[in-house]
C-alpha positions in Angstrom: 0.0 0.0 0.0 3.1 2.3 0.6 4.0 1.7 -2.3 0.9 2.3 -4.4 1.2 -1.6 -5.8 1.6 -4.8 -4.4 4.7 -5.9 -3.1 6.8 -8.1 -5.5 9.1 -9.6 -2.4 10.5 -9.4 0.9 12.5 -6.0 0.2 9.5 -4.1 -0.3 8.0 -4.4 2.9 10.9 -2.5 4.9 11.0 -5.0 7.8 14.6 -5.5 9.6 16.8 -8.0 8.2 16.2 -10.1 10.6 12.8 -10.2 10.1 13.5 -11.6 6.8 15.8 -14.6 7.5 15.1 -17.9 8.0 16.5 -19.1 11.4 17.1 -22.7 10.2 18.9 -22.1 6.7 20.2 -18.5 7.9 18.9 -17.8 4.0 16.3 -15.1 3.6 12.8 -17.0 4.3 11.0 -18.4 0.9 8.3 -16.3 -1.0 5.9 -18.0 -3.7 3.1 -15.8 -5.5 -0.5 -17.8 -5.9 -3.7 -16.9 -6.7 -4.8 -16.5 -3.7 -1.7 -14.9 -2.6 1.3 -14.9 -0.9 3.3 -17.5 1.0 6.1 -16.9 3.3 8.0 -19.6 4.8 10.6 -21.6 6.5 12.2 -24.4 5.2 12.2 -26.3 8.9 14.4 -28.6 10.5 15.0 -30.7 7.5 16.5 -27.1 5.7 14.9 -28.4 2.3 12.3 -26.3 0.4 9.8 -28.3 0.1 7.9 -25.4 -2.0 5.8 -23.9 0.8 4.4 -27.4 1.5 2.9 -27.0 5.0 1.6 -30.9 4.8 3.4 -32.9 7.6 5.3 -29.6 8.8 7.7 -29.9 6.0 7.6 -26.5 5.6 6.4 -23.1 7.8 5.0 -20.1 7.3 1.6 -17.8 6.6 -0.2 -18.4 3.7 -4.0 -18.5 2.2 -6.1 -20.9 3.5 -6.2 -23.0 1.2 -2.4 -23.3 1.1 -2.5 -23.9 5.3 -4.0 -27.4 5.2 -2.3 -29.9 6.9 -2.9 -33.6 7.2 
């Protein structure tokens, strides 16, 4: 909204680097455009990207509902 479009990753939002890093890779934390919208995430413990699969905790992060589902 600041910037009068919507933002295209984690550099437009102005948060603190630290914010933006994932604390099990030490990588910046995973974006993927949907849809429905974004998804931000962690890769977890296992430190693969699973592709913002939040299915069996694989991966971690906020997403659309539909994305959120887990089994």
């Amino acid at each position: 909204e600041k910037n009068g479009r919507e933002a295209t990753g984690l550099a437009d939002l102005s948060l603190p680097r630290e914010a933006t890093i994932d604390p099990f890779s030490g990588e910046p934390l995973r974006l993927k455009h949907t849809d429905e919208g974004w998804i931000v995430y962690t890769v977890m413990e296992n430190g693969v990207d699973d592709g913002g699969d939040f299915k069996g905790l694989k991966d971690y992060g906020l997403a659309p509902p539909k994305w959120r589902a887990t089994e």
